[in-house]
C-alpha positions as CSV (number, residue, x, y, z in Angstrom):
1,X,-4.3,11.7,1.6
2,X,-7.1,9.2,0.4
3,X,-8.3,6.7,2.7
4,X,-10.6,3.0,1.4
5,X,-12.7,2.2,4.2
6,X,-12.7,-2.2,3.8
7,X,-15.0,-4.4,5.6
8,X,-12.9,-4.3,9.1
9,X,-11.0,-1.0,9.0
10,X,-9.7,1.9,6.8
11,X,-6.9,2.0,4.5
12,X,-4.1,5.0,4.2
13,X,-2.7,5.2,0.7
14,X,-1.4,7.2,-2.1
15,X,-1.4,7.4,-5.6
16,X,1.8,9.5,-7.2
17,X,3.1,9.3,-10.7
18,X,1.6,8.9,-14.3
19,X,-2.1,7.7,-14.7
20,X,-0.7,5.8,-17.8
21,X,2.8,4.3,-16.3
22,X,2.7,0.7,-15.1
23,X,1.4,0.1,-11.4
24,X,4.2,-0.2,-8.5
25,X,2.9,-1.4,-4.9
26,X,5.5,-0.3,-2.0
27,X,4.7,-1.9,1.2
28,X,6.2,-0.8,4.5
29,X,8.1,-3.1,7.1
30,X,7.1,-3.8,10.2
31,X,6.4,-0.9,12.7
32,X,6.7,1.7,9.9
33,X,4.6,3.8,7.0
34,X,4.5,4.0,3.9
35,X,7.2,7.7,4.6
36,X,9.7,4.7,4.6
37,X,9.7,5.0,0.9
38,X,10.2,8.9,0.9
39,X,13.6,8.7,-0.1
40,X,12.8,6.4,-3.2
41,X,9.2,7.9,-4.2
42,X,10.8,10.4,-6.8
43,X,13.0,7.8,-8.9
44,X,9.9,5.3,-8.8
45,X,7.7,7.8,-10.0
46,X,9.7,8.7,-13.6
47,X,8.7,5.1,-14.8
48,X,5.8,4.4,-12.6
49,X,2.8,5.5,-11.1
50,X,3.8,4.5,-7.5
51,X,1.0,3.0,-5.0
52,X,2.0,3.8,-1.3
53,X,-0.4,2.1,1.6
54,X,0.2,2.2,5.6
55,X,-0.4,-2.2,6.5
56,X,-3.1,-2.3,8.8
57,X,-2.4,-1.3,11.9
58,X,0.3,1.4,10.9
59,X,0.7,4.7,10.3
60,X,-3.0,6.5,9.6
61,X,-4.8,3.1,8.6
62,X,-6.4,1.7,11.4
63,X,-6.1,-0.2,13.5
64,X,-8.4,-3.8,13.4
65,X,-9.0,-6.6,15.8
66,X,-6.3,-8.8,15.8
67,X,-4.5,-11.0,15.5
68,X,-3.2,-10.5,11.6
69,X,-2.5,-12.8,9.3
70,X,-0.1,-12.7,6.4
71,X,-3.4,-13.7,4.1
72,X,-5.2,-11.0,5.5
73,X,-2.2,-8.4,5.0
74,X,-2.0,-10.0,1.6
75,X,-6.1,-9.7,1.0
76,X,-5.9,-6.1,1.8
77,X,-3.8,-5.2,-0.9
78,X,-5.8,-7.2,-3.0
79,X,-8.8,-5.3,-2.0
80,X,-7.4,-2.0,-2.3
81,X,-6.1,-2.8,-6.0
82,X,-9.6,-3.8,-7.0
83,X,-11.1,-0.6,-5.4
84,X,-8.7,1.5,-7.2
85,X,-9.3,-0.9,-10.6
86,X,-5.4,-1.9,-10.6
87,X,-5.4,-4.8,-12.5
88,X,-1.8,-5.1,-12.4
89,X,0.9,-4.2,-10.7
90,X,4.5,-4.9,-9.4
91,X,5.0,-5.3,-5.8
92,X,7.7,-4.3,-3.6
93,X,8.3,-5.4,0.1
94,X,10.0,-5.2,2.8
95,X,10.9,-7.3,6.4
96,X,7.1,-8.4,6.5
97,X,5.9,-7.5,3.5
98,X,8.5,-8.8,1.6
């Protein structure tokens, strides 16, 4: 699995589905990873090419000094759709990413 190191810590993400299909974001609730979207990830990826990230602080990205904000939580998708030159995408939520 491919990790982005940021300015403060290292992202956990994947990449799964067409290179050419539009851009879906899934972004795990609170105290969860990104396996919370196992069930879903094969549907998703037929029409889209499906980006999976653990939030900072979950799952295998690490774990920065806190506290978080919900701009920083926000930034860091941001920053990880530049790296990966995602200029658009849909984005799907849950609890606090929602």
């Amino acid at each position: 699995m491919p990790f982005l190191q940021l300015a403060d810590y290292r992202i956990h993400y994947e990449l799964t589905g067409a290179a050419s299909a539009p851009v879906l974001v899934l972004s795990n609730s609170l105290g969860t990873t990104m396996a919370m979207w196992e069930a879903q990830l094969a549907e998703f990826a037929k029409s889209f090419r499906v980006l999976r990230y653990d939030t900072r602080g979950h799952g295998q990205s690490e774990v920065a000094s806190g506290p978080y904000t919900f701009g920083q939580l926000a930034q860091d998708v941001v920053r990880l759709l530049e790296a990966l030159k995602i200029e658009q995408a849909h984005f799907c939520g849950l609890s606090m990413a929602g």
